[in-house]
VOPAGU-2260 file (C-alpha; in pm, 1 decimal, decimal comma):
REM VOPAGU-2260
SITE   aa  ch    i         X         Y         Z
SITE  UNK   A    0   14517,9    9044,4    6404,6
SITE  UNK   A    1   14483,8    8762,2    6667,2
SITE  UNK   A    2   14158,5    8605,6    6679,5
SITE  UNK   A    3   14130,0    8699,1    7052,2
SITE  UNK   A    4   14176,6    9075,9    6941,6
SITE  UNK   A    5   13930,7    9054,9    6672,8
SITE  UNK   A    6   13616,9    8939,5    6884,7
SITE  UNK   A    7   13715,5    9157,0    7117,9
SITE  UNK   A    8   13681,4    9469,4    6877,8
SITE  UNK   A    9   13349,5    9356,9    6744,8
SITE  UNK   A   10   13220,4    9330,0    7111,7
SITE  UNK   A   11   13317,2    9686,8    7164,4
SITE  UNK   A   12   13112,5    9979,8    7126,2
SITE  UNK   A   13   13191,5   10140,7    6806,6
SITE  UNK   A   14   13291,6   10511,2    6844,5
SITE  UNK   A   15   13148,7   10749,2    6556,3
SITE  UNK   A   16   13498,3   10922,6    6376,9
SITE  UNK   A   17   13474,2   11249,0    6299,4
SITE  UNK   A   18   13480,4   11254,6    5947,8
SITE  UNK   A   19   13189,7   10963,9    5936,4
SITE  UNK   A   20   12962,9   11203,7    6134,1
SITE  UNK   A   21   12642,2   11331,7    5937,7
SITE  UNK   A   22   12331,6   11459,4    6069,3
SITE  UNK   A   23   12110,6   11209,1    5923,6
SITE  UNK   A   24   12271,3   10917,1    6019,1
SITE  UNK   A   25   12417,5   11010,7    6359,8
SITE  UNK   A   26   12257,3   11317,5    6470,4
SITE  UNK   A   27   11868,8   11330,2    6351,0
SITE  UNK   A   28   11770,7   10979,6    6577,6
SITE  UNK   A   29   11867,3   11121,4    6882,7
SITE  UNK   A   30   11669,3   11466,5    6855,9
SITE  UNK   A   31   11395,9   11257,1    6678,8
SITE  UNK   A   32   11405,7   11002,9    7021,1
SITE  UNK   A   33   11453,6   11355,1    7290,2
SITE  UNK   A   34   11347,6   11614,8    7148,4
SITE  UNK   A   35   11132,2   11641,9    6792,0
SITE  UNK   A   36   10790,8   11612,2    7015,1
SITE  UNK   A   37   10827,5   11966,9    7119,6
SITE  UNK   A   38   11065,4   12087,2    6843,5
SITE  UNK   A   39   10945,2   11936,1    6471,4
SITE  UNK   A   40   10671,8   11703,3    6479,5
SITE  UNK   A   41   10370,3   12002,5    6564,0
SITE  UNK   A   42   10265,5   12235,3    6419,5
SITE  UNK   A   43   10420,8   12529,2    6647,3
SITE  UNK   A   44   10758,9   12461,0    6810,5
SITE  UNK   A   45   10860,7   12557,5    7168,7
SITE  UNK   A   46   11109,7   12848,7    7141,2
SITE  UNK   A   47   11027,3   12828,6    6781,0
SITE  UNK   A   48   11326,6   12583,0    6741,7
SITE  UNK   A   49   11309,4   12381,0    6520,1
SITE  UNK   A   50   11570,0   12074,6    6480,8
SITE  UNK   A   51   11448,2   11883,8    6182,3
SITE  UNK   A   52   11697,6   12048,3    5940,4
SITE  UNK   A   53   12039,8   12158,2    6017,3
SITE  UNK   A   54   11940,4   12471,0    5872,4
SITE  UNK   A   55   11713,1   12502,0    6105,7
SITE  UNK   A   56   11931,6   12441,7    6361,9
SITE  UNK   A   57   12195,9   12667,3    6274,3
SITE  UNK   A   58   11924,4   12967,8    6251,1
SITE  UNK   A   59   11790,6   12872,5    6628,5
SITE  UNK   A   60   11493,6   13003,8    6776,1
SITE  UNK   A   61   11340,4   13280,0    7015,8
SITE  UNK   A   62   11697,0   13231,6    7197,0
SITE  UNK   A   63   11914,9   13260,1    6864,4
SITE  UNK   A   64   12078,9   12998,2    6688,3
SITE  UNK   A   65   12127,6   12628,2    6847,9
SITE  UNK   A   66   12473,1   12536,3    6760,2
SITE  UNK   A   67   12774,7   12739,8    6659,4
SITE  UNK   A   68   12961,4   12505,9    6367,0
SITE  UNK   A   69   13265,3   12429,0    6463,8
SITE  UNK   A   70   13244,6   12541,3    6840,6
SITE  UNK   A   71   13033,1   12291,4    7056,2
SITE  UNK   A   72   13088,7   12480,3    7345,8
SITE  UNK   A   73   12932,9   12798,9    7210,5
SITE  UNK   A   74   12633,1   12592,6    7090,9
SITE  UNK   A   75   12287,6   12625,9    7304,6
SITE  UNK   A   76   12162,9   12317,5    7224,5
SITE  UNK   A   77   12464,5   12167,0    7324,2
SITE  UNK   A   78   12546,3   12361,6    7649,8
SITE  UNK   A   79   12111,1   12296,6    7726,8
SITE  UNK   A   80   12193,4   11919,3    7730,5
SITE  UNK   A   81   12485,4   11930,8    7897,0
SITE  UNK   A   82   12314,4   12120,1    8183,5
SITE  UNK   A   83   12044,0   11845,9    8218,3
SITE  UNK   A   84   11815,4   12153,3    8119,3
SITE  UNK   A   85   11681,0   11931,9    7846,1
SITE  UNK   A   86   11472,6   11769,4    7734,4
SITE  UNK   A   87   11305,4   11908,7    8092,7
SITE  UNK   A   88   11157,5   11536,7    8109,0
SITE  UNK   A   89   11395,1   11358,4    8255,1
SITE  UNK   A   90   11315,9   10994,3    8086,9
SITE  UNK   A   91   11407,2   11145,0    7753,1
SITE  UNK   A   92   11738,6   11367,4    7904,9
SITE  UNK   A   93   12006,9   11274,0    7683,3
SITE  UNK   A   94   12295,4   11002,3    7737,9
SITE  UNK   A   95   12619,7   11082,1    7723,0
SITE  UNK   A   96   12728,6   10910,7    7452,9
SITE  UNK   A   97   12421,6   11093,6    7231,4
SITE  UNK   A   98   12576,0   11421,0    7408,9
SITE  UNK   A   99   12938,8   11330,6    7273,2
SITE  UNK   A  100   12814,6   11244,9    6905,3
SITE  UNK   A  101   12612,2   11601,9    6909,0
SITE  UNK   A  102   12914,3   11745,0    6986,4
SITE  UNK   A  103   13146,6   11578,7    6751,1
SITE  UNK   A  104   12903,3   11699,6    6489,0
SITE  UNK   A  105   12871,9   12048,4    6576,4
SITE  UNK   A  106   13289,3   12052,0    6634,3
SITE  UNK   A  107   13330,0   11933,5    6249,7
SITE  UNK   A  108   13074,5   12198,4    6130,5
SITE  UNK   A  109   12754,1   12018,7    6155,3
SITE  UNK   A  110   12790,0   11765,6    5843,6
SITE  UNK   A  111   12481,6   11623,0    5683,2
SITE  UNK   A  112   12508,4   11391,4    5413,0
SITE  UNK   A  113   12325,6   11498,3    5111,1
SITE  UNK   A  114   12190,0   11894,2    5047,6
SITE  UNK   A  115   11859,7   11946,8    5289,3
SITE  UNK   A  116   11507,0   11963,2    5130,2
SITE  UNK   A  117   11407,2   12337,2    5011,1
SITE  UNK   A  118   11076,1   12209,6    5195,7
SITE  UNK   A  119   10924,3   12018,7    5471,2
């Protein structure tokens, strides 16, 4: 690879592939940065939603489950960020680029990277 080429990769954003997408890695700093305050770190949840596990995110809340695996566009979560409809504060809304990795993970089936805790 000329050098030229090569320093202009490692300037570039990397993009998260597919099949290097886990929800601890990718996936858990973004809901812990937007959206854990109302949906993890108290002791009740809004909606009762809960996002700290995947489990928990699969099973969903008042509404019914978050994400769909496999189907981002069936997913609440991800349709509720999409629609700017949250976070409802709008200095934590999402980027896009957090949107895009949330729904490369729920398109691949919602991957974490080692089997969840049995308890928080």
């Amino acid at each position: 690879m000329p050098t030229r080429f090569l320093i202009l990769s490692l300037l570039l954003p990397t993009a998260v592939r597919a099949d290097d997408i886990s929800y601890e890695v990718n996936v858990r700093p973004i809901l812990k940065a937007h959206c854990f305050q109302c949906h993890g770190e108290r002791s009740s949840t809004e909606a009762n939603l809960d996002l700290r596990l995947r489990r928990f995110i699969v099973k969903g809340g008042d509404s019914g489950p978050a994400i769909v695996p496999g189907d981002a566009k069936a997913s609440r979560l991800i349709q509720r960020v999409v629609d700017g409809e949250m976070p409802p504060d709008e200095d934590k809304r999402l980027s896009r680029r957090d949107i895009e990795i949330l729904s490369r993970w729920v398109n691949v089936k919602a991957p974490t990277a080692r089997p969840e805790p049995e308890k928080l």
